[in-house]
Structure formats: structure tokens, C-alpha cells
N, C-alpha and C positions, 0 to 999 in steps of 0.2 A: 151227309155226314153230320150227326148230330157235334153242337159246340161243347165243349165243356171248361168249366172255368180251369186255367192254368194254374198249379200251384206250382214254389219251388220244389216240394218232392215231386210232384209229377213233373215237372220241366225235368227233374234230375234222371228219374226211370225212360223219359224220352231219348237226353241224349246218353241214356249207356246202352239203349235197342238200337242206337243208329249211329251209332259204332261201327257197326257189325249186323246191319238190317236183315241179312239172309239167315242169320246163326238164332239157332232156337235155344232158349237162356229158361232155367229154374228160378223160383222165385230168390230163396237165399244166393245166388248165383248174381242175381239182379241187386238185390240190395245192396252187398257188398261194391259193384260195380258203384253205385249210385252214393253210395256212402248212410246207406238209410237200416236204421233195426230194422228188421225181419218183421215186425207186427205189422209196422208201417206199408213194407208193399205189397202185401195182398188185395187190400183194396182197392189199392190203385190198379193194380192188373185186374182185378174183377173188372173196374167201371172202363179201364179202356181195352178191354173185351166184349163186354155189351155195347158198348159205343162201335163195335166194330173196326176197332185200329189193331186187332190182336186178336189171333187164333190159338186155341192151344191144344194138346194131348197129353194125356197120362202116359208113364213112362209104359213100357214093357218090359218089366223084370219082374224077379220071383223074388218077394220080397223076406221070404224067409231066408234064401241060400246069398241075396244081398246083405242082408241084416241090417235091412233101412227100410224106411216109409219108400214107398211108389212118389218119383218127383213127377209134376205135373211142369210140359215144357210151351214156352208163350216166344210167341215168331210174330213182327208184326205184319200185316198183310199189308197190299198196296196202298191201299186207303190211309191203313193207319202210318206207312212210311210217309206218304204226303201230309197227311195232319202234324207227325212228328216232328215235320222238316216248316213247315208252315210253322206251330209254334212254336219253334226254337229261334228262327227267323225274324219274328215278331215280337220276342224276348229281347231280342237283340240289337232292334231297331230302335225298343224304348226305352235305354239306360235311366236307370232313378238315381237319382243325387247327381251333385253338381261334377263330379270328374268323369262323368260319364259310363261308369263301369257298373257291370250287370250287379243285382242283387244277391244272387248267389255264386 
């Protein structure tokens, strides 16, 4: 399982997929959850989908009779539920500053 450096957006996109690890989530869907604009988490779900922590599929609807863009849905797979749970884990272990409370 490739590393990839932790940010707090990405620490934050982790714990709103493991939530709810079985539930296949949109990106706007995702942001919201996570507290982050909409430009923000696409790239995050790109690279922890090439990373392999994330699977996804285009919606199946007709997007004319919807009268919205086709949402693309991101589930994390096994792997990436263990990486998620590893770095949250590991977030949590290291408190910054002196009262001991996380960063974000």
C-alpha cells in the first residue's frame, strides 16, 4: 500500500469515509461532510484512488431527465479502510502543541 503524505484535508476526507466505510459518498457529498470547498476534494479522491484506498463508479442516470451532471461515487475498499483507520490512529497519537489536542 503505497504512503502518502497526511494532510489535514486529507485526514478530514478520511474520517467522513469511515463514518460510514460501507456507504458510497459523491464528491460534493464528501466535502460537505469533511468541511472542505468542492475544488479541494477532487484531488484528494483522485490520489487516494490511485493509491488504491478508493474505488469508484459513475452514477447511472439519464442526465437529461435528472437535470444534473452524472455523480461519480467513491467507497473506500479494504485497504484503503485500513490506511484510513492507520492514519487517523496515527494523527492521534501525535498531538501538536502543548494541551495535547489534534491540529484539526
Amino acid at each position: 500500500m503505497p504512503s502518502m503524505r497526511m494532510t489535514t484535508p486529507r485526514l478530514l476526507v478520511l474520517q467522513a469515509l469511515i463514518d460510514d466505510p460501507g456507504r458510497e459518498r459523491y464528491g460534493l457529498d464528501l466535502a460537505g461532510e469533511a468541511g472542505l470547498e468542492p475544488g479541494t476534494i477532487y484531488p484528494i479522491l483522485v490520489a487516494f484512488e490511485n493509491a488504491g484506498w478508493l474505488s469508484s463508479r459513475p452514477e447511472d442516470i439519464d442526465v437529461h431527465a435528472e437535470g444534473r451532471p452524472r455523480r461519480r461515487y467513491y467507497k473506500l475498499t479494504p485497504a484503503g479502510d485500513t490506511a484510513a483507520r492507520a492514519a487517523l490512529a496515527k494523527r492521534r497519537r501525535a498531538p501538536r502543541g502543548a494541551t495535547g489536542e489534534l491540529a484539526w
